[in-house]
C-alpha positions in Angstrom: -140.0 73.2 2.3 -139.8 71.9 -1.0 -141.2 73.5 -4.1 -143.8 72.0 -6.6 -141.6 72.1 -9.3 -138.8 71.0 -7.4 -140.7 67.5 -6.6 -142.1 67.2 -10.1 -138.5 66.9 -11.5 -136.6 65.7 -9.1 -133.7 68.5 -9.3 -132.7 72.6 -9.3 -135.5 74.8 -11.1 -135.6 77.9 -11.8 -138.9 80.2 -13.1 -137.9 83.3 -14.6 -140.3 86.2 -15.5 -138.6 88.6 -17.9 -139.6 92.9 -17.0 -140.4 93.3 -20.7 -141.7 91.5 -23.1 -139.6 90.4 -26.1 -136.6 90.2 -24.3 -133.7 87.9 -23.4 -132.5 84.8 -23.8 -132.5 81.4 -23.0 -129.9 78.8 -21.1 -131.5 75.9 -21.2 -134.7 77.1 -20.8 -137.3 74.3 -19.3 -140.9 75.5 -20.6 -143.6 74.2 -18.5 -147.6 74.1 -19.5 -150.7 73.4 -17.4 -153.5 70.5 -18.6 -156.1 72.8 -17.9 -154.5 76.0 -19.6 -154.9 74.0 -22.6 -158.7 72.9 -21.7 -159.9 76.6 -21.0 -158.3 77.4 -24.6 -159.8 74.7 -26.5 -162.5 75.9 -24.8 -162.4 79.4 -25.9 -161.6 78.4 -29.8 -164.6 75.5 -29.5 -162.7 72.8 -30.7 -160.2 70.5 -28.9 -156.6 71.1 -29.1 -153.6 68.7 -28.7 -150.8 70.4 -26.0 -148.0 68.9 -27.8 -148.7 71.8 -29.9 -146.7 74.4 -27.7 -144.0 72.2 -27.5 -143.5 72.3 -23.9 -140.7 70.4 -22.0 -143.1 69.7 -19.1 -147.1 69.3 -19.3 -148.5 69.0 -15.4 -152.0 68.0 -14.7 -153.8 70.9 -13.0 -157.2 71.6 -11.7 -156.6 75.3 -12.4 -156.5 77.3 -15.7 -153.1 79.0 -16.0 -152.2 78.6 -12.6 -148.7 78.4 -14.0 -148.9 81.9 -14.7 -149.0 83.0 -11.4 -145.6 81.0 -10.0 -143.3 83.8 -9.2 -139.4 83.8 -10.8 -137.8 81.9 -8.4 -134.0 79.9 -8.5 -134.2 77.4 -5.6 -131.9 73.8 -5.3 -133.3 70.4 -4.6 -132.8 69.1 -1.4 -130.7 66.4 -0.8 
């Protein structure tokens, strides 16, 4: 079965979560950010905020606040 991720872009992903915060290092890190993460912020600071300000690679349109948060580490390859 193929991944979310996977099918948004078309290729290999892999989510890492590091154990500690502060830590590690990035090969071609992809960052990835959820529309309604952003909504539930703006939200919470009362004013509307523009996403390209966390300069993430990938925006997706979600339904859920930080739903993102909760997709496990995982290296997987795209199906051919």
């Amino acid at each position: 079965m193929e991944r979310l991720p996977e099918r948004l872009v078309g290729s290999d992903v892999r989510l890492v979560r590091l154990d500690a915060h502060g830590v590690g290092s990035d090969i071609r890190p992809v960052t990835i950010l959820g529309s309604e993460s952003v909504r539930e912020l703006a939200r919470q600071y009362g004013q509307e905020l523009d996403a390209r300000r966390f300069r993430m690679l990938i925006e997706l349109d979600t339904e859920v606040p930080r739903v993102e948060d909760g997709w496990k580490a995982a290296c997987s390859r795209a199906r051919t």
